[in-house]
C-alpha positions in Angstrom: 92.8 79.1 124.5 95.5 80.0 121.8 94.7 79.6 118.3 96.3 77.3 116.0 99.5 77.7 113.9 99.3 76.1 110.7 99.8 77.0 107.2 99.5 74.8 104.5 98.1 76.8 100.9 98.3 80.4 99.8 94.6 80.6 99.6 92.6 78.8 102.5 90.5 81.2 104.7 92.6 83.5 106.5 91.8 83.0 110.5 94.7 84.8 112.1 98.1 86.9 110.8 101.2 88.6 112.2 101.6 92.4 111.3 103.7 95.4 112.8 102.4 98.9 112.8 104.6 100.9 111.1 106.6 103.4 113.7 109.1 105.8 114.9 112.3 103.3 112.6 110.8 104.7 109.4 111.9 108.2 110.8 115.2 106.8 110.7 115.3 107.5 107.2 117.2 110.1 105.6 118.9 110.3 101.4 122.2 109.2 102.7 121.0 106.3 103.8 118.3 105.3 101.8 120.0 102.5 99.5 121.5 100.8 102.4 118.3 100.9 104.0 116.5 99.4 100.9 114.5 102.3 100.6 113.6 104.4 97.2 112.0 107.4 98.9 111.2 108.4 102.4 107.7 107.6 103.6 104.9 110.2 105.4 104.5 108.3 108.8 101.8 109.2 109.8 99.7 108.5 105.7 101.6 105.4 106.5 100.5 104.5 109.5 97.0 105.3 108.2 97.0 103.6 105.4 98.3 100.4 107.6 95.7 100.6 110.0 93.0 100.2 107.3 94.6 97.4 106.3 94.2 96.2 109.6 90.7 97.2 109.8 90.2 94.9 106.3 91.1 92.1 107.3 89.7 92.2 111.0 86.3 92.7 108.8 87.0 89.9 107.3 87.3 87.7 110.4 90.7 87.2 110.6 92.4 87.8 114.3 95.4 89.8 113.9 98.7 90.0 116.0 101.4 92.3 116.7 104.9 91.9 116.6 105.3 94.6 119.1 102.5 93.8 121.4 104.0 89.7 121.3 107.0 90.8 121.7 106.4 93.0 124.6 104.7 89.7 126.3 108.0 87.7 125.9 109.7 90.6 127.9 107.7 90.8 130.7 109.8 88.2 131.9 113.3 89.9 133.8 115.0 86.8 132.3 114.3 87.2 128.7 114.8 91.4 128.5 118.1 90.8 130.1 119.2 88.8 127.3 117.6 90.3 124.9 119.6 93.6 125.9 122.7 91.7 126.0 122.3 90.7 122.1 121.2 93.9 121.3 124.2 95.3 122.7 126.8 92.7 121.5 124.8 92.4 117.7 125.3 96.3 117.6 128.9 96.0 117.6 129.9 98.9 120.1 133.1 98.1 120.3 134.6 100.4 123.7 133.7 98.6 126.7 133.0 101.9 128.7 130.4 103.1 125.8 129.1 99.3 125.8 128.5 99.6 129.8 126.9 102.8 129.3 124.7 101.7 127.2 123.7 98.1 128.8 122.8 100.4 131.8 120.5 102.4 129.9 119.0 99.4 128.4 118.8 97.4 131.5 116.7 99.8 133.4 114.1 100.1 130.1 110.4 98.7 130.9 109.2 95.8 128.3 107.2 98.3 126.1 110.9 100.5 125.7 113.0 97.3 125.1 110.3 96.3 122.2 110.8 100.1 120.7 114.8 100.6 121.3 114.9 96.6 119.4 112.3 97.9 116.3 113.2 101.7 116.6 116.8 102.0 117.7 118.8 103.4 120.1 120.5 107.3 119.0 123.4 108.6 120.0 121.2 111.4 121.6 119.8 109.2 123.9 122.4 108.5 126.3 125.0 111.7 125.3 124.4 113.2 128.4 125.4 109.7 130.1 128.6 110.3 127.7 129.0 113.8 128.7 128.5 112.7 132.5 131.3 110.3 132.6 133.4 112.7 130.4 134.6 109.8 128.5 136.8 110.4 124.8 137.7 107.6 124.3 136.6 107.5 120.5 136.1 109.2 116.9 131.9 110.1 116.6 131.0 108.9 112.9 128.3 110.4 111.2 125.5 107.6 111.8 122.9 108.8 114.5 122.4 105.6 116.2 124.1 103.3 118.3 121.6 100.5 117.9 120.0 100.7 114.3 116.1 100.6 113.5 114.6 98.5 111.6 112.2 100.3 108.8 111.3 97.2 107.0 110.0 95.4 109.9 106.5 96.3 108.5 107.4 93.3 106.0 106.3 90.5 108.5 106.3 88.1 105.5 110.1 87.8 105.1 111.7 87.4 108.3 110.0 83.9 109.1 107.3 81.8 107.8 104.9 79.0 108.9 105.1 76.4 107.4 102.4 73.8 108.0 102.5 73.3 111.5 106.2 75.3 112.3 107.3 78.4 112.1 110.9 78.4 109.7 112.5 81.3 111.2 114.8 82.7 108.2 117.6 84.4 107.2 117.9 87.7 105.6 119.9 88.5 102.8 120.9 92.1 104.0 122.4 93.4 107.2 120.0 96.1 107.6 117.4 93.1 108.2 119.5 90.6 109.8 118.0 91.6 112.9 114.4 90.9 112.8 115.0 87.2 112.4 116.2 87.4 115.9 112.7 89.2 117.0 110.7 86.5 115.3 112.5 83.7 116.9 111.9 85.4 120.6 108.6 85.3 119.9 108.5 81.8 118.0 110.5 80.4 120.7 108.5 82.2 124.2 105.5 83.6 123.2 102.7 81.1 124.5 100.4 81.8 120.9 103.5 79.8 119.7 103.9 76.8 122.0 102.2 73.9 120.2 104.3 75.0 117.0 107.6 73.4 115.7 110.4 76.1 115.2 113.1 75.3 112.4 116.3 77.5 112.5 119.8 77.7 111.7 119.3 74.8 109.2 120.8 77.1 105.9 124.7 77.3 106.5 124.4 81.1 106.9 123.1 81.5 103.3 119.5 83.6 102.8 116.2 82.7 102.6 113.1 85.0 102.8 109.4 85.0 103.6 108.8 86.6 100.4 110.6 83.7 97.9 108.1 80.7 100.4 104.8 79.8 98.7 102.8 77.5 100.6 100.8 75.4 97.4 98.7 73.0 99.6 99.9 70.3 102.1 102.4 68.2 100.1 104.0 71.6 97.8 106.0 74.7 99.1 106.9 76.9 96.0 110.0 78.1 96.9 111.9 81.7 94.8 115.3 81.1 94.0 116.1 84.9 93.8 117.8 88.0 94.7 117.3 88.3 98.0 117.1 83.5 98.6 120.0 81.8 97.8 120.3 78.2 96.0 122.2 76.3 98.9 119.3 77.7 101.9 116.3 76.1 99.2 118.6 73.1 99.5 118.8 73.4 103.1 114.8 74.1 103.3 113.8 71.6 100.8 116.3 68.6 103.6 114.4 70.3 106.4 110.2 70.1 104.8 110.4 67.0 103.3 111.6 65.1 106.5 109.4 63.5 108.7 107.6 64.9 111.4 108.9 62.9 113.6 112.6 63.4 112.2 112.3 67.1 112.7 111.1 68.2 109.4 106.9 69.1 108.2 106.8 66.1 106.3 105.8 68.0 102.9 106.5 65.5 99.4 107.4 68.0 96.8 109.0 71.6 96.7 109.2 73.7 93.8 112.0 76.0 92.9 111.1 79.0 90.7 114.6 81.1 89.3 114.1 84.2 88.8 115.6 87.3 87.1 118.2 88.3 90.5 117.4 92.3 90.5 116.4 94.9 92.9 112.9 94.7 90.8 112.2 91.7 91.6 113.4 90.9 95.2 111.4 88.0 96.0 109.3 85.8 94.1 105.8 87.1 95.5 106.5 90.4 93.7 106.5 88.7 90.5 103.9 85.8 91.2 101.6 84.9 93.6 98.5 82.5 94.0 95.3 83.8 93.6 92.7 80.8 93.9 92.7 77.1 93.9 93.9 76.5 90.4 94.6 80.6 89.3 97.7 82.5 90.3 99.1 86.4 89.3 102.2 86.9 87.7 104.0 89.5 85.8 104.5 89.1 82.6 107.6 90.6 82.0 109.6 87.5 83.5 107.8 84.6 81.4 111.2 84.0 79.8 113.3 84.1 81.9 112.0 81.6 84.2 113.5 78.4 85.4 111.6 75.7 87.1 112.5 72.8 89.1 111.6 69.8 91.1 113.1 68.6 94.4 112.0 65.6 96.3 113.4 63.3 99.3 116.5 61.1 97.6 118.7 58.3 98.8 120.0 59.2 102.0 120.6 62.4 103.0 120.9 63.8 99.2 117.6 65.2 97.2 116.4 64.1 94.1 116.2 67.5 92.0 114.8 68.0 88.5 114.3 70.2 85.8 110.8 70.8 85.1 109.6 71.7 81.4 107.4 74.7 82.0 105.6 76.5 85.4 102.2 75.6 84.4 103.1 72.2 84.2 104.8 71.8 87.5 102.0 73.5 88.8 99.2 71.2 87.3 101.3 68.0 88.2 101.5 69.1 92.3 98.0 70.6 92.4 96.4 67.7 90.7 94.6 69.2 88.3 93.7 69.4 84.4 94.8 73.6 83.6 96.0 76.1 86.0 95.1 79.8 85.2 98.3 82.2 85.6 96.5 85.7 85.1 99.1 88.2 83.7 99.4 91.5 85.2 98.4 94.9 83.1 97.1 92.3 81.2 98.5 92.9 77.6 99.6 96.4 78.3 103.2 96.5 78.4 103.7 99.7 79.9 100.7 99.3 82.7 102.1 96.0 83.4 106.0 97.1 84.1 104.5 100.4 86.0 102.2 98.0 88.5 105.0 95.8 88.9 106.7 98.3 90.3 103.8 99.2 92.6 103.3 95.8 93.4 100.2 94.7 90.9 101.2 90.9 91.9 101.6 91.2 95.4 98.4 89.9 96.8 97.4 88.8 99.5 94.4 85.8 99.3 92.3 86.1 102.4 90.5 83.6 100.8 90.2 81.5 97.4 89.6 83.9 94.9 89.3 86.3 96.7 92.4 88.8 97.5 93.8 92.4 99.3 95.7 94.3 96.6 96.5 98.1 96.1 94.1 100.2 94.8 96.5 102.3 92.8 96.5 98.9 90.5 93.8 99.7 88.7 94.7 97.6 85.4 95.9 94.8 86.7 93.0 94.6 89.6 90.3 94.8 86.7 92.2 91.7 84.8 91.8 90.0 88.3 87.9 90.8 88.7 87.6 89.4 84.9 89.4 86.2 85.4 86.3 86.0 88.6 88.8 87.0 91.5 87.1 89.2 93.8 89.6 92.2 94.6 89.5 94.2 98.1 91.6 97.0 97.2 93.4 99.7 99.9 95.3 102.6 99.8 99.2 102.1 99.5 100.3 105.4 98.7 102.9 105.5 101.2 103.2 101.7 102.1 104.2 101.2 98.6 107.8 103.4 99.3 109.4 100.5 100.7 109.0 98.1 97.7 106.2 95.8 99.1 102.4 95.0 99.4 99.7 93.5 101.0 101.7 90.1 101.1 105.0 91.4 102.5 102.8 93.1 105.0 101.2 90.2 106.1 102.5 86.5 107.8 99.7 84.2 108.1 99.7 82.4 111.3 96.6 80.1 110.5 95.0 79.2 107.4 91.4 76.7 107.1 92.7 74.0 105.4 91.0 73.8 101.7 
């Protein structure tokens, strides 16, 4: 019997979540192509991996089922059908341009078993790999550039949170911001679309006129709120998109949600998404880093005449927060409490990047230590893990995580 798919607050009891196992695509990673990879720093695998399957082991403990991309995505291929066309994007997304080198390589591709097609789609394909197939043919028909693969990885796949999202009872498969990512979206619609764990769910794509949104900027508040991040990485025109899409009818394709928040953010590297900067914490209580009080911009959009939306400044967070939640004071806990310089350096680490598993209580970073001690004043109960290594590619135990189902509160 599959389990549900439903989502509808940040904080109900976590029953079931989508993760990927960091592998062989954060070997990809090399200085010269860190930046385009959105990497600071190159990551110890296998502390990595470690650190990732404790993680794992956390939340299992905590009796919440937890999913694989590779392993649901290695279902979906089982069928002939679906790796053929799967290998045919891959190919034609890659952009191999000579159509000898392209044949080569569908060849190679074509003759892969399910569990390779899952790792040449997560770990790449390199040059290296089919050479000798090169060499064979004695084809020289081209000028060899310096990148190693023909097929790129993908070493923020570990990020589950931004490439789609459910969103009471669909899955919103999204849009990344930056090419390096553009192709997990693709992944997570395979699976959305022909895994059987997804049947009974709705899937919304393509609904954003090719502008981003992310996992990490989509705050589910309770059934009639989504927070949505107008940020860096989510542009204003996808919200608008989003917001057309949630607050339809069921029955007229949307999730029928009433309200959707819009919090504008400072657009730096810093502060990607919204969840590094704020997240909720517990019915009425929520994280957030200090640093960007000022700066932030809130606002209101409901279902207008027609097809337009009725949007509207609000006059502070806390009070657009009260008003959707329904209730007298909200508690927005600041990170590194009033520590300045312990606030900016667990920003950085991802302080406010937490995961609730349950109300008031949340998975954060050990390394934290400030801002986790302001949490477990403020009555939040903090299950901390290791991050060393996680931590390299700017994200924490919310990027790491999509929920799949949440009890609803």
């Amino acid at each position: 019997m599959s389990l549900p798919i439903s989502v509808t607050s940040e904080v109900g009891n976590l029953k079931s979540v989508l993760l990927h196992r960091p592998g062989r695509e954060l070997e990809s990673l090399t200085p010269q192509y860190l930046d385009s990879m959105l990497f600071e720093d190159i990551p110890f695998l296998a502390q990595m991996q470690s650190e990732h399957d404790m993680f794992a082991t956390l939340l299992r403990e905590q009796g919440c089922t937890v999913y694989y991309i590779e392993a649901l995505l290695e279902e979906v291929f089982a069928d002939e059908g679906q790796r053929k066309l799967a290998v045919e994007h891959l190919v034609n997304y890659s952009q191999i341009f000579s159509p000898s080198l392209k044949q080569i390589i569908l060849e190679h591709l074509y003759s892969a078993s399910a569990k390779a097609l899952v790792a040449y789609c997560i770990g790449g394909l390199l040059k290296s790999e089919v050479d000798h197939k090169v060499e064979h043919k004695t084809l020289s028909y081209y000028i060899r550039d310096t990148f190693p693969y023909y097929i790129s990885p993908l070493p923020n796949l570990y990020f589950t949170r931004d490439p789609a999202t459910v969103v009471g009872g669909g899955v919103s498969i999204n849009v990344m911001k930056t090419e390096s990512r553009r192709r997990e979206n693709w992944l997570l619609s395979l699976i959305a679309t022909h895994n059987p764990l997804f049947k009974d769910a709705r899937i919304h794509q393509d609904y954003t006129a090719k502008s981003s949104i992310e996992g990490g900027d989509i705050l589910m508040l309770n059934n009639k709120c989504i927070i949505c991040g107008s940020s860096a990485r989510t542009d204003v025109w996808a919200i608008e998109g989003f917001a057309k899409r949630m607050l339809s009818p069921i029955e007229e394709g949307g999730e029928g949600f009433e309200t959707i928040i819009v919090i504008q953010i400072p657009y730096t590297r810093a502060y990607m998404h919204l969840d590094t900067v704020f997240t909720m914490v517990d019915r009425d209580a929520f994280s957030m880093f200090p640093g960007i009080g000022a700066a932030v911009k809130v606002f209101s959009m409901k279902q207008g005449k027609g097809d337009n939306l009725d949007i509207h400044a609000e006059s502070s967070l806390k009070q657009a927060l009260k008003k959707a939640l329904g209730v007298p004071s909200v508690n927005i806990i600041k990170s590194g409490g009033n520590d300045a310089i312990a606030s900016a350096r667990e920003q950085w680490n991802d302080s406010t990047n937490t995961l609730a598993i349950a109300p008031g209580k949340v998975i954060t970073y050990c390394r934290n230590v400030v801002s986790n001690e302001v949490l477990q004043k403020n009555g939040i109960e903090v299950l901390p893990i290791k991050g060393s290594e996680l931590v390299r590619g700017r994200g924490g135990p919310r990027c790491m995580s999509m929920p799949l189902w949440r009890e609803e509160l």
